[in-house]
N, C-alpha and C positions, 0 to 999 in steps of 0.2 A: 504494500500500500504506500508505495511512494508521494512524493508531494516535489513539485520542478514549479521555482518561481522563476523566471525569465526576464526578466528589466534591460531594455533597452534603449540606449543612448540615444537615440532618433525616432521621429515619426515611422510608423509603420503600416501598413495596410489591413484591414480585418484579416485579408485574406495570407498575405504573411504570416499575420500573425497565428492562426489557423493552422498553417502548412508547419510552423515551427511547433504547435504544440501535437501537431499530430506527427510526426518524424523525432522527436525526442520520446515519446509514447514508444513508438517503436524501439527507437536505441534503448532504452532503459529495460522492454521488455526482451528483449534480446541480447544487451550486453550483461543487464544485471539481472535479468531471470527474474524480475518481477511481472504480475499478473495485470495486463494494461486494463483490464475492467476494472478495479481502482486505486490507478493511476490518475493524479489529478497533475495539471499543469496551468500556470497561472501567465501568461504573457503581457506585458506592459510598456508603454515607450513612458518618457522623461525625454522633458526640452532638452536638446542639446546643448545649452546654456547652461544646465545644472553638471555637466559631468565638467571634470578635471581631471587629467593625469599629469605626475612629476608636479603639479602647481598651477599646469599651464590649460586653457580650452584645448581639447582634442581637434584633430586637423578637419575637415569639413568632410574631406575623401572617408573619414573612418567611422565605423559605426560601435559606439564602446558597449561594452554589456558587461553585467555580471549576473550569474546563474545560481541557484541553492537548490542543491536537491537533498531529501531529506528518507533515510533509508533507517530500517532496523539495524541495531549495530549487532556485530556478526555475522550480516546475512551475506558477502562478499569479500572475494580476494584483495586483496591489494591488486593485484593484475587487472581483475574487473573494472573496481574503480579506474585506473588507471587509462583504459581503453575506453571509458564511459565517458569523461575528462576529453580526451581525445578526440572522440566522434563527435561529442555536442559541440565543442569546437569549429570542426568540419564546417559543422552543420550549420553555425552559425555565421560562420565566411560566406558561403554556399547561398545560403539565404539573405542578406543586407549586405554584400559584398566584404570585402576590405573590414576587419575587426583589430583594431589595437592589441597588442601583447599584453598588455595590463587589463586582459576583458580577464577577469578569475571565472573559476568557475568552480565553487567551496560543496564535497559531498561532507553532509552531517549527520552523524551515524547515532539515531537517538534510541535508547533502552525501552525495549520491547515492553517494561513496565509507565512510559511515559508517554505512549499515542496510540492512536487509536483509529476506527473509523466504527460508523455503525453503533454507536455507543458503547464498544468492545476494544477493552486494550490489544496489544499486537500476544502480549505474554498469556491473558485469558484465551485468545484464539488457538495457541498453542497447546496450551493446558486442556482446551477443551479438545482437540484434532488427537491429542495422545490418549486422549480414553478411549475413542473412537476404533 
């Protein structure tokens, strides 16, 4: 039951923004083996007036992002993550052109005892799948 907030640096189109959440849907359920029925993803632009890098406004050619995605800790490799980083990357070039090197892109790996979805923690979902 992941959760990808996506913010970026520039205007963006419905349908960009669409095509980004539905293609990180994908990578996530395919790099990191989560279940995209739910998988939420949240996409956003910000004036390009509010971003800064180094101190300075970002070049006009670039479009800066920063990405959070938010996973059961435990549930993947370091290598997963790693290639997960990578692809949404990709993906983010790919789609708004030209991305800054300082676009982060931070996985947060929160204890199965602290979220939830359905009104059911990730750890009760567990607990209840091993009786099972």
């Amino acid at each position: 039951m992941p959760f990808i907030r996506i913010t970026l640096g520039r205007a963006a189109s419905p349908a960009q923004k669409q095509a980004i959440a539905h293609q990180a849907t994908a990578l996530i359920a395919e790099l990191l083996h989560k279940r995209a029925e739910v998988t939420a993803v949240h996409v956003d632009s910000t004036p390009a007036e509010t971003w800064c890098i180094a101190g300075e406004p970002v070049a006009a050619a670039l479009t800066p992002t920063h990405s959070d995605i938010y996973i059961t800790a435990g549930t993947n490799t370091a290598a997963e993550k790693a290639a997960m980083i990578a692809a949404l990357h990709r993906l983010l070039g790919e789609t708004l052109g030209a991305v800054p090197a300082a676009s982060y892109i931070v996985i947060h790996e929160i204890a199965a005892s602290d979220w939830g979805y359905a009104g059911l923690t990730q750890a009760a979902r567990r607990q209840a799948a091993s009786v099972l």
